[in-house]
N, CA, C and O of each residue as an XYZ file, in Angstrom:
608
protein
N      87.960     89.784     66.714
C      86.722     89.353     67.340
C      85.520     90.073     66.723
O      84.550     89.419     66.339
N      85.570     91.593     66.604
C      84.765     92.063     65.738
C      84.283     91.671     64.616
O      83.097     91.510     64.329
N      85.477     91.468     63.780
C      85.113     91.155     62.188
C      84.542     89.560     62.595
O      83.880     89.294     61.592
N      84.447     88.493     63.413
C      83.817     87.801     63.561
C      82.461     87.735     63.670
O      81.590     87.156     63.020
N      82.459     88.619     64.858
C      81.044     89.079     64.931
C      80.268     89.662     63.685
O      79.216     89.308     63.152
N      80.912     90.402     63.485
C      80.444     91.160     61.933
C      79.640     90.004     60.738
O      78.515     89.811     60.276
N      81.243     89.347     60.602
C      80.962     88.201     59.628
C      79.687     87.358     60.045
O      78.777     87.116     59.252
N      79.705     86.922     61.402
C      78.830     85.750     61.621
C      77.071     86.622     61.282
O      76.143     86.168     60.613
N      77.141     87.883     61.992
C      76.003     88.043     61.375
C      75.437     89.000     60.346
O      74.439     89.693     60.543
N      76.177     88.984     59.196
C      76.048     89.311     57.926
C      75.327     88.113     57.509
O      74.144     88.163     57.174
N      76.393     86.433     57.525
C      76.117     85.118     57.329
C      74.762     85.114     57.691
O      73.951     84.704     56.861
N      74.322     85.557     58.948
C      73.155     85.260     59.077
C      72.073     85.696     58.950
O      71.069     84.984     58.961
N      72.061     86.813     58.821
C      71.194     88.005     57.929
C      71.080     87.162     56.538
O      70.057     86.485     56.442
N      72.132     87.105     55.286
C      72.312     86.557     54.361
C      70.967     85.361     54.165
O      70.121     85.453     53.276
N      71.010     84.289     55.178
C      70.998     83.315     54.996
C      69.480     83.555     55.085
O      68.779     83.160     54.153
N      68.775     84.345     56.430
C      67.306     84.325     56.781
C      66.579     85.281     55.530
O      65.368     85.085     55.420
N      67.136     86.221     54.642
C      66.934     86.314     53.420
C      66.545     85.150     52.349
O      65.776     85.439     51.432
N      66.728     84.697     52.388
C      67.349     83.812     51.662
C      66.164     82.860     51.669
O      65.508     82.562     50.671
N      65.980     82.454     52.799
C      64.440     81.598     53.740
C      63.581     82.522     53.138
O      62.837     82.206     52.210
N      63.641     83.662     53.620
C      62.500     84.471     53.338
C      62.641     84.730     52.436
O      62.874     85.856     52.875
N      62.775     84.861     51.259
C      62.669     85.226     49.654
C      61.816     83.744     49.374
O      60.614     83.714     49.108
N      62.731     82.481     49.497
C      61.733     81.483     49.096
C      60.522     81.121     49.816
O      59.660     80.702     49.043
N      60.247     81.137     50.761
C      58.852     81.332     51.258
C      58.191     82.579     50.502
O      57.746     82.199     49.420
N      57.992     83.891     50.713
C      58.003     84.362     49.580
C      57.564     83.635     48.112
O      56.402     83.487     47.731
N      58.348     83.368     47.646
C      58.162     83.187     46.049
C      57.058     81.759     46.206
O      56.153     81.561     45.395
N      57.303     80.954     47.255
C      56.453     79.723     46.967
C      54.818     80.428     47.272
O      53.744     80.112     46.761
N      55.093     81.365     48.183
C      53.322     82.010     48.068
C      53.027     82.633     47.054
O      51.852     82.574     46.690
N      53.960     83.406     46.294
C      53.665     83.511     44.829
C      53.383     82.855     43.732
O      52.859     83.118     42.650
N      53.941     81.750     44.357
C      53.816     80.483     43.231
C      52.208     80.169     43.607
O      51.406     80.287     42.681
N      51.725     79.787     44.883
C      51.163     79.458     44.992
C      49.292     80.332     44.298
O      48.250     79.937     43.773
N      49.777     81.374     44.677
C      49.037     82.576     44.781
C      48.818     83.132     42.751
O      48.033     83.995     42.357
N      49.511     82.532     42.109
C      49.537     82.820     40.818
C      48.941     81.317     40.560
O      48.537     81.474     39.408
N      48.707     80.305     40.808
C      48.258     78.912     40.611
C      46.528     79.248     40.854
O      45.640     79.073     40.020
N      46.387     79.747     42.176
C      45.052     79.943     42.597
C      44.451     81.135     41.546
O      43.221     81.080     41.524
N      44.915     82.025     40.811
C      44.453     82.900     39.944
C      43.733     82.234     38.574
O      42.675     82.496     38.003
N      44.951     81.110     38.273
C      45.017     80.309     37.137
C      43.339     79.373     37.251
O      42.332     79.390     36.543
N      43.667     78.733     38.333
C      42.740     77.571     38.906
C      41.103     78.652     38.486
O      40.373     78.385     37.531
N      40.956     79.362     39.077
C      40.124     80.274     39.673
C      39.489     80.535     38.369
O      38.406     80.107     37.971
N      40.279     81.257     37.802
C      39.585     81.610     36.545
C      39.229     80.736     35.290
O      38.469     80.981     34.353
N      40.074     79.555     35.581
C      39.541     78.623     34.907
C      37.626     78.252     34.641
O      36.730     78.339     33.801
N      38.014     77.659     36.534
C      37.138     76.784     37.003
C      35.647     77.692     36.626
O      34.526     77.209     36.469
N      36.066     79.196     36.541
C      35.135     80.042     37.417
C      34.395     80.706     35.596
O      33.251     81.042     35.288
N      35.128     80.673     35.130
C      35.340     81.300     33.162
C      34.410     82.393     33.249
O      33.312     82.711     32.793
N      35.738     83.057     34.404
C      35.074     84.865     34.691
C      35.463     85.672     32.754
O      36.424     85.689     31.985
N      34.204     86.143     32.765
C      34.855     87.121     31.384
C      35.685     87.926     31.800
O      35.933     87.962     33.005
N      36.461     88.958     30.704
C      37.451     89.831     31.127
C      36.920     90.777     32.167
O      37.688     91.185     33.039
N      35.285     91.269     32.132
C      34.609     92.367     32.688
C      34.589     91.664     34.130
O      35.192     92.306     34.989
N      34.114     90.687     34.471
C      34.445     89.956     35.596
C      35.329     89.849     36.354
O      35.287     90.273     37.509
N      36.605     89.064     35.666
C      37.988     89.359     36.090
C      38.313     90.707     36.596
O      38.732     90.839     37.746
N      38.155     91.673     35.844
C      38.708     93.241     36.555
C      38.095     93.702     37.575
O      38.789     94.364     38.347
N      36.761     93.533     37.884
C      35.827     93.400     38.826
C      36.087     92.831     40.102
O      35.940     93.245     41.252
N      36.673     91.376     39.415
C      36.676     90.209     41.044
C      37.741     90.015     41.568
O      37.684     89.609     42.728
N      39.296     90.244     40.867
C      40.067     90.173     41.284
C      41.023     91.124     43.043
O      41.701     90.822     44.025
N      40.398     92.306     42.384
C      40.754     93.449     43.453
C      39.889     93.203     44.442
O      40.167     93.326     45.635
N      38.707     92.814     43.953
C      37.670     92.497     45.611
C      38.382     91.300     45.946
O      39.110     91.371     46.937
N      38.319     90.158     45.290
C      38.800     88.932     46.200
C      40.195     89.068     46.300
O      40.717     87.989     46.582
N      40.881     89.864     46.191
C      42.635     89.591     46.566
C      42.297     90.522     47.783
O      43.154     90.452     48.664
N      41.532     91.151     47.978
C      41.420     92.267     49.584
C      40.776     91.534     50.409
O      41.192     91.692     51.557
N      39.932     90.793     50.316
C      39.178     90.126     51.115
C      39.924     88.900     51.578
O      39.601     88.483     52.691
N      41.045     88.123     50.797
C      42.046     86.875     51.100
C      42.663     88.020     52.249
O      42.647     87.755     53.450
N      43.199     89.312     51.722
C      44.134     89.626     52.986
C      43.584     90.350     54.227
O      44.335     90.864     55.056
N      42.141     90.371     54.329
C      41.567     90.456     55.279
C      41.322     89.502     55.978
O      41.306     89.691     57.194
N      41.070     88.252     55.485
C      40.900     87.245     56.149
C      42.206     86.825     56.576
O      42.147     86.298     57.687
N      43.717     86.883     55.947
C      44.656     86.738     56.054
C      45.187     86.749     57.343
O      45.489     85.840     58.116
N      45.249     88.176     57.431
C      45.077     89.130     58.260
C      44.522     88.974     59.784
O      45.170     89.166     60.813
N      43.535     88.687     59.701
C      42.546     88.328     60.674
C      43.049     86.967     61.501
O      43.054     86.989     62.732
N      43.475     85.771     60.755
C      44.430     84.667     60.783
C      45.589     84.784     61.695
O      45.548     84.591     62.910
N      46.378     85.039     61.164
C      47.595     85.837     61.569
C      47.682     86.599     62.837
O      48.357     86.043     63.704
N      47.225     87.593     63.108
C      46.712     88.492     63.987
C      46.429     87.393     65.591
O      46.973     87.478     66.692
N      45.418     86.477     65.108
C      44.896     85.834     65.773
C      45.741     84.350     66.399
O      45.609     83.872     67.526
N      46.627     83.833     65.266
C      47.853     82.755     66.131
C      49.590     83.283     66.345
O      50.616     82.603     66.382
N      49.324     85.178     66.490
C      50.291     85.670     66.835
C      49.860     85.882     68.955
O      50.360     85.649     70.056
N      48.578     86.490     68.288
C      47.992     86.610     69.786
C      47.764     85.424     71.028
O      47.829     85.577     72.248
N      47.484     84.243     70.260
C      47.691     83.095     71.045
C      49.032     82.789     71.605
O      49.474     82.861     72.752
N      49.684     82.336     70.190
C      51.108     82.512     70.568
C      52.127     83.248     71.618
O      52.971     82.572     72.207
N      52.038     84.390     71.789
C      52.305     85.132     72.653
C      52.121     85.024     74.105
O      52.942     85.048     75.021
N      50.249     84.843     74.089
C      49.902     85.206     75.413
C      50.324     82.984     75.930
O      50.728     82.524     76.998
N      50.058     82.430     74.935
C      50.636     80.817     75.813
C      52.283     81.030     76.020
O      52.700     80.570     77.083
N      53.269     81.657     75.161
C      54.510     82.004     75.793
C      54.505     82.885     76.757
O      55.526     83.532     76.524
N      54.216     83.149     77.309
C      53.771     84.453     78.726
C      53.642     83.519     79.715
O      54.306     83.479     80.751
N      52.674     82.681     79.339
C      52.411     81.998     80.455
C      53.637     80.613     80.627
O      53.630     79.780     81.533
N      54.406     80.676     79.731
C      55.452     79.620     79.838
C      54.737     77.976     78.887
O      55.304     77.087     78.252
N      53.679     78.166     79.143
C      52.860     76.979     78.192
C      51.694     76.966     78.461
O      51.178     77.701     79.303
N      50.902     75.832     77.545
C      49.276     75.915     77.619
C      48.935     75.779     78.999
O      48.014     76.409     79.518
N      49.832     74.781     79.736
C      49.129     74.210     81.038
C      49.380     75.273     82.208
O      48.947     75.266     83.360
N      50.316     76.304     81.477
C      50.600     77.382     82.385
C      50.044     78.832     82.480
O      50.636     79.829     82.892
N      48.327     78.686     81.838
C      47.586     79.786     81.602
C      46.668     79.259     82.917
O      46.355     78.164     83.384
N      46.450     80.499     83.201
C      45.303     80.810     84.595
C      43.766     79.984     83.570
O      43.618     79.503     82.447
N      42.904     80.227     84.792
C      41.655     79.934     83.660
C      40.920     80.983     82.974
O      40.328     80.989     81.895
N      41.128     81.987     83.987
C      40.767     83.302     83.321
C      41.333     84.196     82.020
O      40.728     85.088     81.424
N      42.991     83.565     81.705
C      43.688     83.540     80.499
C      42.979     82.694     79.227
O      42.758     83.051     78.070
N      42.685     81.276     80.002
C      42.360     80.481     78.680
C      40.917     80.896     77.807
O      40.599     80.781     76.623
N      40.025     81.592     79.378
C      38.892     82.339     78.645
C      38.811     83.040     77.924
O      38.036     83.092     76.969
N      39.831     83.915     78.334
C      40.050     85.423     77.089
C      40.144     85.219     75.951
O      39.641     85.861     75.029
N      41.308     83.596     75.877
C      41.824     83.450     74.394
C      40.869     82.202     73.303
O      41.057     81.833     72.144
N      39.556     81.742     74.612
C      38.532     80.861     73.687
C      37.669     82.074     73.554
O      37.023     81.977     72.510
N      37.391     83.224     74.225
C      36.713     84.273     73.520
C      36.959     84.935     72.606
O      36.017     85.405     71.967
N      38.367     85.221     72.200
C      39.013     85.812     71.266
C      38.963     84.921     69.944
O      39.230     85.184     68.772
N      38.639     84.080     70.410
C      38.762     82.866     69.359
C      37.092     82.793     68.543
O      36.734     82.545     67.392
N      36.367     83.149     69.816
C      34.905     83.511     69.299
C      34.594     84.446     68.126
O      33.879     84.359     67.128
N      35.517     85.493     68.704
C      35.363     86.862     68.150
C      36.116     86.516     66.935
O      35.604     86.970     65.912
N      36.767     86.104     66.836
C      37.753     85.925     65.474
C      36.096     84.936     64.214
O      35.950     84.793     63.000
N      35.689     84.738     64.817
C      34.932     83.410     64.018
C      34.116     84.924     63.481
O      34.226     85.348     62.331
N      33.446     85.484     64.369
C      32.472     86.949     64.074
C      32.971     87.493     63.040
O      32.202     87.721     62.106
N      34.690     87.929     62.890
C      34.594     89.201     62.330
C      35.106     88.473     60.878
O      35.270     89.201     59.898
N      35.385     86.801     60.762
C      35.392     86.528     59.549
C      34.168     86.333     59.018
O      34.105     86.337     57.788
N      32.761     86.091     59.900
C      31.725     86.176     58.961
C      31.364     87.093     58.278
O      30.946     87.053     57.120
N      31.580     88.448     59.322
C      31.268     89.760     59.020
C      31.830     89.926     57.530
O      31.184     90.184     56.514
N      33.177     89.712     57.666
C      34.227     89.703     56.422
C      33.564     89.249     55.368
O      33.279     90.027     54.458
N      33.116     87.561     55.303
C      32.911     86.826     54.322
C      31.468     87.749     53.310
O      31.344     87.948     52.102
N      30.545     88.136     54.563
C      29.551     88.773     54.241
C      29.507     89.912     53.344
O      28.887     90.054     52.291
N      30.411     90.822     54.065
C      30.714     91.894     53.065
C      31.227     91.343     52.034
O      30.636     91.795     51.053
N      32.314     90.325     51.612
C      32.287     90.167     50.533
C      31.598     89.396     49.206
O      31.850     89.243     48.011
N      30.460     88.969     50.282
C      29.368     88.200     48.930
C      28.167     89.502     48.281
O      27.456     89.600     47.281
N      28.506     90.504     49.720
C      27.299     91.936     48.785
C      28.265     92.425     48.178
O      27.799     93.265     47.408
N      29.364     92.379     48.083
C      30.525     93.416     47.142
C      30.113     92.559     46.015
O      29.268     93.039     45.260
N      30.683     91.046     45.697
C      30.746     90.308     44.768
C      29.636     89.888     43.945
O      29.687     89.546     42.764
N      28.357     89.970     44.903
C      27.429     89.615     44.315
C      26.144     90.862     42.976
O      25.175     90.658     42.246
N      27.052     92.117     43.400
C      26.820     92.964     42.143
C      27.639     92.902     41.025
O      27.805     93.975     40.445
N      28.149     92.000     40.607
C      29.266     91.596     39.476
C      29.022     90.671     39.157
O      29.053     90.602     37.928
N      28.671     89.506     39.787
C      29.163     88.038     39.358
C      27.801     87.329     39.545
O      27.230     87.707     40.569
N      27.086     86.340     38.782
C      25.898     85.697     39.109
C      26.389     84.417     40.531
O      27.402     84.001     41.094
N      25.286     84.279     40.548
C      25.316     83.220     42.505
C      25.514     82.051     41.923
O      25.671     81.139     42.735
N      25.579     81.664     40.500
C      26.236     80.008     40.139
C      27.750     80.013     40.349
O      28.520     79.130     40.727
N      27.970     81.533     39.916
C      29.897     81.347     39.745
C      29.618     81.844     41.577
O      30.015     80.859     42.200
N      29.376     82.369     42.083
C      29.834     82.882     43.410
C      30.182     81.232     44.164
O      31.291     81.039     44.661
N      29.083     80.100     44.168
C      28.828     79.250     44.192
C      30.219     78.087     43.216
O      30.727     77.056     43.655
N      30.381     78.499     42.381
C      31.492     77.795     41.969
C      32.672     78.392     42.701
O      33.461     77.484     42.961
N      33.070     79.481     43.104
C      33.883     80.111     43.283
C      34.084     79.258     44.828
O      35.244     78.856     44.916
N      33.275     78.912     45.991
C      33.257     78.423     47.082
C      33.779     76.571     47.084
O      34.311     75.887     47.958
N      33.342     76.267     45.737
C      33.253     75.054     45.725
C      34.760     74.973     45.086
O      35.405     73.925     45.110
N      35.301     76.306     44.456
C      36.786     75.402     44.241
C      38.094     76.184     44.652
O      39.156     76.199     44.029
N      37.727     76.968     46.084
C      38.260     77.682     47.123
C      38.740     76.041     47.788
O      39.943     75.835     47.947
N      37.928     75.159     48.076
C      38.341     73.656     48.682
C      38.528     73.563     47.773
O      39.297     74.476     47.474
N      38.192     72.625     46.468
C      38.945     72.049     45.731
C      40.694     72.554     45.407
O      41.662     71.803     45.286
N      40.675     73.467     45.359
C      42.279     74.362     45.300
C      42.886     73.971     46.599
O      43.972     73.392     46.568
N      42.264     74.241     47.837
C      43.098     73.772     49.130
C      43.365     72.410     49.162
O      44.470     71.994     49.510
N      42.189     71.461     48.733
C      42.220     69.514     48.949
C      43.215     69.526     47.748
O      44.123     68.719     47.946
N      43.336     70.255     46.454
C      44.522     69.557     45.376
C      46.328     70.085     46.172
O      47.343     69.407     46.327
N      46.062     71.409     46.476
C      47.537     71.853     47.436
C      47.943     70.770     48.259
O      49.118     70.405     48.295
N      46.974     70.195     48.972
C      47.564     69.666     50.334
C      47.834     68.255     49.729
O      48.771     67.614     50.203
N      47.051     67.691     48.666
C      47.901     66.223     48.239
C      48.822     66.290     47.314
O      49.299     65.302     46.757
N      49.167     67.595     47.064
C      50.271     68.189     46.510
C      51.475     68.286     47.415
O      52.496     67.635     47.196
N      51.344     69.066     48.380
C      52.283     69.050     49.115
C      52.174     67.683     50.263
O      53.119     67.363     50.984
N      51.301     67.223     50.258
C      51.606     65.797     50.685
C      52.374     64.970     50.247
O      53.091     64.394     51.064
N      52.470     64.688     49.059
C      53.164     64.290     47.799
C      54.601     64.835     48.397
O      55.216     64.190     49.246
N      54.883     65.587     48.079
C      56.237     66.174     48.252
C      56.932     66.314     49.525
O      58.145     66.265     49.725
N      55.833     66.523     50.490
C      56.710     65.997     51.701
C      57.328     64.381     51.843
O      58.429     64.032     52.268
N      56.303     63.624     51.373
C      56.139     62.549     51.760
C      57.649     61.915     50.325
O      58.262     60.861     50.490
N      57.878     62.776     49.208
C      59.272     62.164     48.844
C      60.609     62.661     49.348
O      61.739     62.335     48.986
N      60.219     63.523     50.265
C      61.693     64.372     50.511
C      61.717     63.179     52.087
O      62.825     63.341     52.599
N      60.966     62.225     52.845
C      61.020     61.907     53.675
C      62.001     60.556     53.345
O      62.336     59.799     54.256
């Protein structure tokens, strides 16, 4: 019975590895595409590049971050309550205020990072840089539209 137990969750350890390595690697994939895209679109010189990269890869995981943080906290407090329709009103306030506050501290975020960026980089590329932050998300998603839509 042991070595069952054992076995079954080795198997399953094994397996959620496994999930998680490729999730993983597809954000790498993804995340090495957006570098590519980026610097294309953006034709940071090398002095640029060394400059913009470390600011904007801290600032993605601040905002990341901030993301995350924020539909863990929802998540949670609507499982607490058993479901949406099962939050008090004084719950649902907290979490459309929190939701406020989340909007704040990504401006704050965004802000700091246009005075970081904007001693490096002229306001046409900062400006290109915004304009193909969407273009990179609108080509992903009919990308992976695409691909959902053949595996269906």
């Amino acid at each position: 019975m042991k070595n069952n137990i054992l076995t079954f969750t080795l198997l399953f350890l094994t397996i959620f590895q496994v999930f998680g390595q490729e999730k993983k690697e597809s954000r790498e994939k993804i995340k090495a595409l957006k570098v590519s895209y980026f610097t294309e679109e953006l034709q940071l010189s090398s002095t640029e590049a060394q400059k913009f990269w470390p600011v904007y890869n801290a600032h993605e995981e601040k905002m990341d971050n901030l993301r995350n943080q924020w539909r863990v906290d929802i998540r949670n407090k609507i499982k607490d309550a058993g479901n949406l329709e099962g939050l008090t009103e004084i719950e649902a306030k907290k979490l459309v205020l929190m939701n406020e506050d989340l909007g704040k501290k990504m401006i704050s975020e965004k802000e700091d990072f246009l005075k970081k960026v904007s001693q490096f980089l002229p306001y046409k590329k900062i400006l290109k840089l915004h304009i193909s932050e969407r273009e990179f998300g609108r080509k992903l998603m009919r990308k992976y539209g695409k691909d959902k839509k053949k595996k269906e």
